[in-house]
Structures are given as C-alpha cells and as structure tokens.
C-alpha positions, -999 to 999 in steps of 0.1 A, spaced: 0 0 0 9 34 -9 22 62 24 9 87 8 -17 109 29 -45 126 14 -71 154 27 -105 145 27 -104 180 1 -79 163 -16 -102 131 -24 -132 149 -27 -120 166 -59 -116 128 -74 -151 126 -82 -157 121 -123 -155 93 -141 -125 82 -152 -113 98 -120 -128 86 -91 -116 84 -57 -134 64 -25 -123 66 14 -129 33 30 -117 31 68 -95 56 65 -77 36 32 -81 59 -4 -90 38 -30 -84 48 -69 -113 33 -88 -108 54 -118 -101 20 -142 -123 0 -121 -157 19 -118 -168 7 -153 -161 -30 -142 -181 -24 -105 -205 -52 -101 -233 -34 -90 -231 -7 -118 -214 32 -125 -242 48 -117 -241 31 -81 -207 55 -72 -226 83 -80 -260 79 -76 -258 72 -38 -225 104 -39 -200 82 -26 -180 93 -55 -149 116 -36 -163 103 -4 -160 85 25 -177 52 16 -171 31 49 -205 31 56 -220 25 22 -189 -2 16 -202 -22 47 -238 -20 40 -231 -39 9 -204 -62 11 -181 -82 34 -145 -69 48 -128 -101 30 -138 -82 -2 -109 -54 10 -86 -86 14 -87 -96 -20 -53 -90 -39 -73 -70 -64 -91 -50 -45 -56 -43 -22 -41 -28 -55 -66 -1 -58 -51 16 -21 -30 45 -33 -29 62 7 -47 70 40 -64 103 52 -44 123 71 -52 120 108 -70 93 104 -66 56 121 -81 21 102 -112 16 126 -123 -19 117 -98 -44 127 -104 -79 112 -104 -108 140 -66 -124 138 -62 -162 125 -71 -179 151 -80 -155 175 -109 -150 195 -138 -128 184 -151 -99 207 -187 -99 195 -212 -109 225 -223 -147 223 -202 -153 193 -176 -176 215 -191 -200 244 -191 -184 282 -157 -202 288 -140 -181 261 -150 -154 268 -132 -127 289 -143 -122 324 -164 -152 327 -154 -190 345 -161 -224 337 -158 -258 358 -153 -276 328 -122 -266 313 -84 -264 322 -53 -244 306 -43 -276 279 -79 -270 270 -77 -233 263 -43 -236 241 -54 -264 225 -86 -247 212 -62 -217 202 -41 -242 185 -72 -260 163 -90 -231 158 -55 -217 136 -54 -251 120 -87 -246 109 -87 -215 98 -52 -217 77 -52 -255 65 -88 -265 61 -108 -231 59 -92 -221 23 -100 -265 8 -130 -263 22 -143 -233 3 -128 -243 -29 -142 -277 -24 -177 -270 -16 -180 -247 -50 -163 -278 -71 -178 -306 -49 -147 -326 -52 -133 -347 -23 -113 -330 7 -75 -328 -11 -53 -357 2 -29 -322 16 -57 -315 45 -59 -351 52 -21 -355 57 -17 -323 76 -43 -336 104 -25 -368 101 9 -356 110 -11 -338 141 -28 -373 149 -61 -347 146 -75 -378 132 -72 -406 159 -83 -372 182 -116 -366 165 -122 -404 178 -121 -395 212 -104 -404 247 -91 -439 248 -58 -460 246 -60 -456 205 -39 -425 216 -15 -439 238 22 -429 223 9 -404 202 19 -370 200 -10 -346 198 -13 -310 180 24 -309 183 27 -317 224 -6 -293 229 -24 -316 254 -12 -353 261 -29 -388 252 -35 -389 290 -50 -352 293 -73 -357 260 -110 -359 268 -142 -354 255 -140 -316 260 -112 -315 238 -133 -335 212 -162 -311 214 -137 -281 206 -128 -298 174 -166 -305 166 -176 -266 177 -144 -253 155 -150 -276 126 -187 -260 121 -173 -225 122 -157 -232 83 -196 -228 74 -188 -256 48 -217 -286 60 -212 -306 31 -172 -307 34 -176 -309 73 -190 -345 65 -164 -350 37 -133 -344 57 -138 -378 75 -171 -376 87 -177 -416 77 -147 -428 94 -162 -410 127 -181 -434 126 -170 -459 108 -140 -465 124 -152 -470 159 -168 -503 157 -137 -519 142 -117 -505 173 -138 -517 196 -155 -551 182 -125 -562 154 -104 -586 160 -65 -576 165 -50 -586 138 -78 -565 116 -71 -534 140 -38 -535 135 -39 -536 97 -66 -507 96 -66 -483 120 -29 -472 113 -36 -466 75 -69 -445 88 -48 -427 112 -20 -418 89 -46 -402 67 -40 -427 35 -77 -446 36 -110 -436 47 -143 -453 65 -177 -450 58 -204 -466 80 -227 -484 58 -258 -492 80 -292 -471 62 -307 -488 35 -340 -473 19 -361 -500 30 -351 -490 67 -339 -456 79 -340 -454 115 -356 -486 116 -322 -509 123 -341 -541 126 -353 -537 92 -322 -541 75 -323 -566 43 -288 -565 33 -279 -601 34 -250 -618 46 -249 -657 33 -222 -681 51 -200 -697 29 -166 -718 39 -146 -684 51 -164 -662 52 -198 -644 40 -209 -637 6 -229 -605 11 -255 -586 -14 -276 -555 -10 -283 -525 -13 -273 -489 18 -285 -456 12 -275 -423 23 -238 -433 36 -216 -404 41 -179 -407 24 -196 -437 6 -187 -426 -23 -148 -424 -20 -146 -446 11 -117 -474 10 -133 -499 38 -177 -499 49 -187 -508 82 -218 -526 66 -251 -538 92 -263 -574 73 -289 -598 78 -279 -637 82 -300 -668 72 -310 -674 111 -325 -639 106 -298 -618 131 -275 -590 124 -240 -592 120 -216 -563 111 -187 -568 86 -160 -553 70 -158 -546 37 -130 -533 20 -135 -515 -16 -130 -540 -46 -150 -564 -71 -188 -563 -61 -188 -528 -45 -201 -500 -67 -212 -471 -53 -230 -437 -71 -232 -400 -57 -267 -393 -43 -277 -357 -49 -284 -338 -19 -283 -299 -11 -252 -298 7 -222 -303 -16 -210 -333 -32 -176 -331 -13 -198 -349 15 -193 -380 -8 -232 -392 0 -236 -424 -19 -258 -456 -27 -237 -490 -22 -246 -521 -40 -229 -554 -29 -230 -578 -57 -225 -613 -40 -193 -593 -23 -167 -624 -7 -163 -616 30 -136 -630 52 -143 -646 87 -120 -627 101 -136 -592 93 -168 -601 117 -173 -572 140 -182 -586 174 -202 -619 175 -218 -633 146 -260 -623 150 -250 -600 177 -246 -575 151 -272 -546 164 -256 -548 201 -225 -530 178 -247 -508 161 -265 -494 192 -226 -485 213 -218 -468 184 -249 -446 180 -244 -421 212 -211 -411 202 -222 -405 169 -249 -384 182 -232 -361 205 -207 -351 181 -234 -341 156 -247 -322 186 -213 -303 193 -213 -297 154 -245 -279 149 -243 -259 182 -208 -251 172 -224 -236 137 -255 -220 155 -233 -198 173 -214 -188 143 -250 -178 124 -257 -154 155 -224 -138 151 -235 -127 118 -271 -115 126 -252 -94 156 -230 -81 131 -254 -73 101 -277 -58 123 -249 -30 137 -241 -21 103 -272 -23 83 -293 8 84 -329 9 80 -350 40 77 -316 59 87 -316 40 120 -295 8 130 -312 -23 122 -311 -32 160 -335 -2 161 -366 -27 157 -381 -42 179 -388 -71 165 -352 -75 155 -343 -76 191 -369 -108 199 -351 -123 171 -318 -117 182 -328 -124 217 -345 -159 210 -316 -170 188 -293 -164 215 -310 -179 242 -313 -211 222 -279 -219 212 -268 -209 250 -292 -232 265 -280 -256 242 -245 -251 247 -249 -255 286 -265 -289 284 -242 -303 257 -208 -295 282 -230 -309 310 -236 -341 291 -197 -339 282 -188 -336 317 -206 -372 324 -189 -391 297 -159 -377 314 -168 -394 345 -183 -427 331 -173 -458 321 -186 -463 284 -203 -491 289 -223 -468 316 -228 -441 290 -254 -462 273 -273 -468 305 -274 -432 316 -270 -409 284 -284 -426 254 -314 -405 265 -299 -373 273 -280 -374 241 -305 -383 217 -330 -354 240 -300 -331 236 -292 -339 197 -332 -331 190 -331 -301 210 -303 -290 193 -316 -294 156 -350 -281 161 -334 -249 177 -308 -249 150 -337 -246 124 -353 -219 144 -324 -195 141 -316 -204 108 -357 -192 98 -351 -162 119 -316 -151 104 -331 -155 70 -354 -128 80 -329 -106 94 -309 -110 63 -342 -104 39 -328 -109 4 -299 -119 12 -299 -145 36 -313 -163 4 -282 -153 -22 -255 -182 -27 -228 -150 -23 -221 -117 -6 -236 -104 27 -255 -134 40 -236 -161 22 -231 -180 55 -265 -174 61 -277 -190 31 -258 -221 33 -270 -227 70 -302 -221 60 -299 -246 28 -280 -273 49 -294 -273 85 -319 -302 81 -288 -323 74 -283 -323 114 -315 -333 121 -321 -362 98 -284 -376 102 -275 -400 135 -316 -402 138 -343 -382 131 -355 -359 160 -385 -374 164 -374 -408 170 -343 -394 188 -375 -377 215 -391 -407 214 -361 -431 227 -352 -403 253 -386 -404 270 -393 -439 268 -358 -443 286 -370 -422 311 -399 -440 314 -380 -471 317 -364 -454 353 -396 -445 367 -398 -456 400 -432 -481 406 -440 -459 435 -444 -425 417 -478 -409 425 -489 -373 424 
C-alpha cells in the first residue's frame, strides 16, 4: 500500500469518471479504471454520492470486509487520510472474536467455567489456527467444485494425529503426540473433542464438514472396539495416517432409523460371508476405502462386517443440497466375498455394535451444529450494527431484538447442556454411558436441531434478500439455512431421537411414583 496521505479535500476533488476516488476506513482507493467493471453498476458511485467520499458506511452495507482482502481489491489503495486511524480491525487467524455470544461463556473474557483447564484453552487456540489456515481455504474451494477433501488437509491432520483425536479419549492414543505436544494422550478428553466438533462448524462448509472424514467418525469406531486384532492392526494405522478412509454403511431405503429392518444379506460360505444389497444415504460412501456394513444372516440376526472397496462394490453419488464433497452415496454389494476374520463382534449380535456406536455418533453431531448455531448469530449481531434501516440501525426494531434475543438464548441453553452431558462421559465408564445418556444425548441432539432450524428461519429474515443469495452479505446465512436439516435427519431423526429419550425415562420411573 501506498504512504501517501491525502485530505478529505484532496479526495473529494476525485469525483468524475475516469477519475474517481473512494475513502474506506480511512484507506483511499483509486477506482478510476475500475468503476466501469463495478459489479453493482457506474451509476451506483454516483447515484448514492460516494464518489470523492467517504464510503465506509455505504462499503459495509453492501459487502463483506474479505472483499478489501482480495489481492485485487488491495491494489486499488494508493494512501490513507491524514489524521485518520483504520477503525475496523479484522479478527486475527485464530483469534478470539469480541462480538457478544459469538464464543461460548468459557471463552469469553471475564467469565469462569468448571469444565475446562489451561491444555484446553491452548489447544482450542491451536485447532481453531489449523482450521482456519489449513482447512478453511480447501474447504471453500471444495464445496464450490464438490470434489473430495484434497489428500494435503488429510495428511496435515495426520501428521497432528487430529484424526485418531476426533475419535475421542481412549488408549488408541497412547504414544501419540497430539497437535504438536498441545495436550497429552493422557490429558485428551471429551472436551477437547467437542472443541474440534464446535471449530470444525465455524468453516460454514456442511457438506465438506462431512467430507473431511465424517464416515470414518463413525465408521472406524466399531472396528476399534468389536474387530479382532490382527484386523485393528492392519486398519486403523492406514486410517490414522490419513492414507484410507471409512464409511459406515448401516441405512438402507427400505429401513432408515428402523435398524431391525435391515435386508442387506450376509450368506455363510466356507470363510467367510458372501454378502449382497443394497445402503443408502452413507456419508464418504462414495470415495470410502473400507464400509462398516449392518447385514442380515440366514437365522434372521444381524452381524456387522467389514468390507473393504473391490470387485462387487459400486457405489453412485446421491444428490443432496449440501455439496458433493460430502461423498453421499448408494452401495450395491454384488454377491461381495467376506472373510471370517472381518466379523465385528459376534456373529448375529450384530445390532448390540450398532446401538454402542450410536451415542457417540450423536453427541458429536450435537457439538457440530451448536458449534455452527453460534457462528449464524455472530453474523445476525454483526449485520444488524451495520445495516441501516430508515436511517436507524437495524437493531433499532423491535422485533429484531426478539429475534436476536431468542436465537441467543437457544444456542446458549443448548451449549450448557451439551458440556453438562460432556462432563458425564468424562466421568463414566462407556459401557455406563449407554445406560445413563443414550437419552440425554439423543433429548440433547433433537433439541439442538429443532433450535438450529429456528435460528436459521429467523436469520433468513434478518438477512431479507440476502440470507437467500448463494454469495455476498448473508452467504453463510444461506448455506445454513440450505443445509441445517442435514443435522436433524443424520445419527436419527429428531422425532425418533424424543421418542427413545422419554421412553428411557420412562424405563427409570420408580413403581411408587404418585402425584
């Protein structure tokens, strides 16, 4: 950028075309070759006089401050006004924002939590700069092309073991060394897992959220935990290092939530299983290398294999409204040879692996879409202290302020019951997690989503126009609003999710309960 200083006189005689001059925060921008090639029109510099002006206000009305970061747009700075100091400050990489509600209480200044300790804090600092330098710039380009996450992001979380972390606490972590010595294997718990889920969100990218290993998630688990070693050991290494990917293949369109109903067949042979059918719906399905696949047997049980990619497996994108990068895909197994040895668990006990895997699954879809809830009120709070309306602040309304006010309330309340949840599976064995918080979780995942939708109705409003437009001011806005019902279909859909969580409760009544 140019050190020149200019006089507000100075620019103000730069106001003809061909020769046109604009002051935005206190930068002077020459838009004498550019005018003609303005998106929104010539006439637009003039019309609303912020020809030889001081733009800020109209700038900001309009479009987003990345626009001022693009390389082109940094060319066209030629000085600064004299006595004049840049007012608008762009949050730093990684850095905390200062807007009200945008960060959870225990980020924010001033305020305490019970939950969370020092390695907790650096380690958020720590992911939240990964994010925002390594998978933040893939996972825009991505969702626009809909290709797969690049291999690059996958290798990068690899050589941070961010992979086995998104797994969870547990001795899969023992020798590892995580975000370069942030927090040890020994320190790593489920808060440090819901910080990545919360982070994640923040990309605003739902479709490459999924893609970037949202199938091994929970696809990996149930080979950890039910497969036999010498399976493990050939696996979960290759996963880990970032070189293959899991998908968990249990939907089928004949049975959704519906697990019992699962017709995917798996015939016993000598060694093995000959398995053919039909999933729906699988997430990473369609570049997966290895399918945690739910099958029926001839004595009419379930068993779960695994299936590795090869003859007899073809899979086909499904079109959804979320990008393509998520990999969504329909599996057909065509008479598909499966070895003995890649049984997970006990042959016909099959839905007791299903069911373990399930809470997990939905409490990290739960820090996900409060983690992205939060980030959709930042913007309303934002857009409504720069908009202006009838010359006022948007905040000015009234009903603007209910808005505001109901959005945060929701994603607070839901943030509060999601770290108390967290704070149990701290404290409990996980075998005891399904006794005590398959309920909870499901009651909190449901909550969750139906809030999630609320806010994402009532930020479309506040947006008007363009909390409906693919680009510019409510972009983000847009694709929650486009995407949110992924959360609360996916993991179980929130009315069967309120059903299991009350008829658990009923389960625990006690027989002498009387008003």
């Amino acid at each position: 950028m140019s050190a020149k200083t200019f006089s507000l006189e100075e620019v103000a005689k730069h106001n003809k075309e061909g020769d046109l001059w604009i002051i935005v925060d206190s930068k002077v921008y020459d838009l004498s070759k550019f005018a003609g090639m303005h998106p929104g029109g010539l006439s637009v510099l003039f019309d609303e006089e912020i020809a030889g002006q001081d733009a800020t206000e109209a700038f900001f009305s309009l479009h987003r401050y990345e626009v001022l970061e693009r390389p082109q747009y940094k060319r066209l700075v030629v000085g600064t006004i004299t006595g004049q100091q840049q007012q608008i400050i762009p949050r730093a990489v990684g850095g905390l924002s200062k807007v009200p509600y945008s960060e959870p209480a225990w980020l924010t200044p001033g305020y305490y939590s019970p939950y969370y300790k020092e390695h907790h804090r650096r380690f958020q600092a720590a992911y939240r700069k990964f994010v925002e330098e390594i998978i933040l710039p893939d996972a825009q380009a991505r969702e626009e092309d809909g290709k797969r996450p690049s291999q690059k992001v996958f290798d990068e979380m690899a050589r941070l073991n961010i992979i086995a972390m998104r797994l969870g606490p547990g001795p899969h972590l023992k020798g590892l060394e995580l975000m370069g010595g942030i927090v040890k294997p020994e320190e790593f718990d489920y808060f440090h897992e819901l910080i990545m889920g919360q982070e994640t969100a923040k990309i605003n990218a739902r479709g490459y959220n999924d893609g970037l290993g949202g199938g091994t998630y929970i696809g990996l688990p149930p080979i950890m935990n039910f497969g036999k070693p010498a399976l493990r050991n050939k696996i979960v290494p290759e996963v880990f290092g970032g070189k293959k990917l899991c998908a968990l293949a249990i939907t089928e369109a004949f049975a959704g939530s519906d697990v019992a109903g699962l017709k995917c067949h798996a015939k016993k042979v000598d060694g093995g299983w000959r398995v053919t059918g039909t999933k729906k719906w699988i997430t990473n399905g369609t570049f997966a290398d290895y399918f945690t696949v739910g099958c029926r047997t001839d004595q009419g049980g379930l068993s779960v294999l695994l299936i590795e990619r090869g003859p007899g497996v073809e899979t086909k994108q499904i079109k959804t409204p979320y990008s393509t990068t998520a990999g969504t895909a329909y599996i057909t197994f065509d008479d598909v040879f499966v070895p003995e040895e890649n049984l997970l668990g006990e042959e016909n006990k099959g839905l007791q692996v299903i069911l373990s895997n399930f809470n997990h699954e939905r409490w990290g879809m739960t820090t996900a879409s409060v983690g992205a809830q939060r980030l959709v009120v930042e913007e309303c709070l934002k857009w409504v202290n720069q908009r202006k309306v009838f010359g006022k602040p948007l905040h000015s309304q009234a009903v603007i302020r209910s808005k505001l006010a109901a959005m945060i309330s929701r994603v607070e309340s839901a943030q509060n019951w999601l770290e108390n949840i967290t704070y149990q599976m701290n404290h409990m064995k996980y075998k005891d997690q399904a006794n005590y918080l398959a309920g909870p979780i499901a009651l909190c995942k449901k909550y969750a989503t139906e809030t999630a939708q609320e806010t994402a109705r009532d930020a479309v409003q506040i947006f008007g126009g363009r909390g409906i437009t693919k680009t510019g001011m409510g972009r983000f806005i847009e694709h929650y609003h486009r995407t949110v019902p992924f959360d609360a279909v996916l993991g179980g859909a929130e009315d069967v999710l309120g059903d299991l969580g009350v008829r658990q409760a009923l389960r625990k009544m006690p027989k002498d309960a009387r008003l």
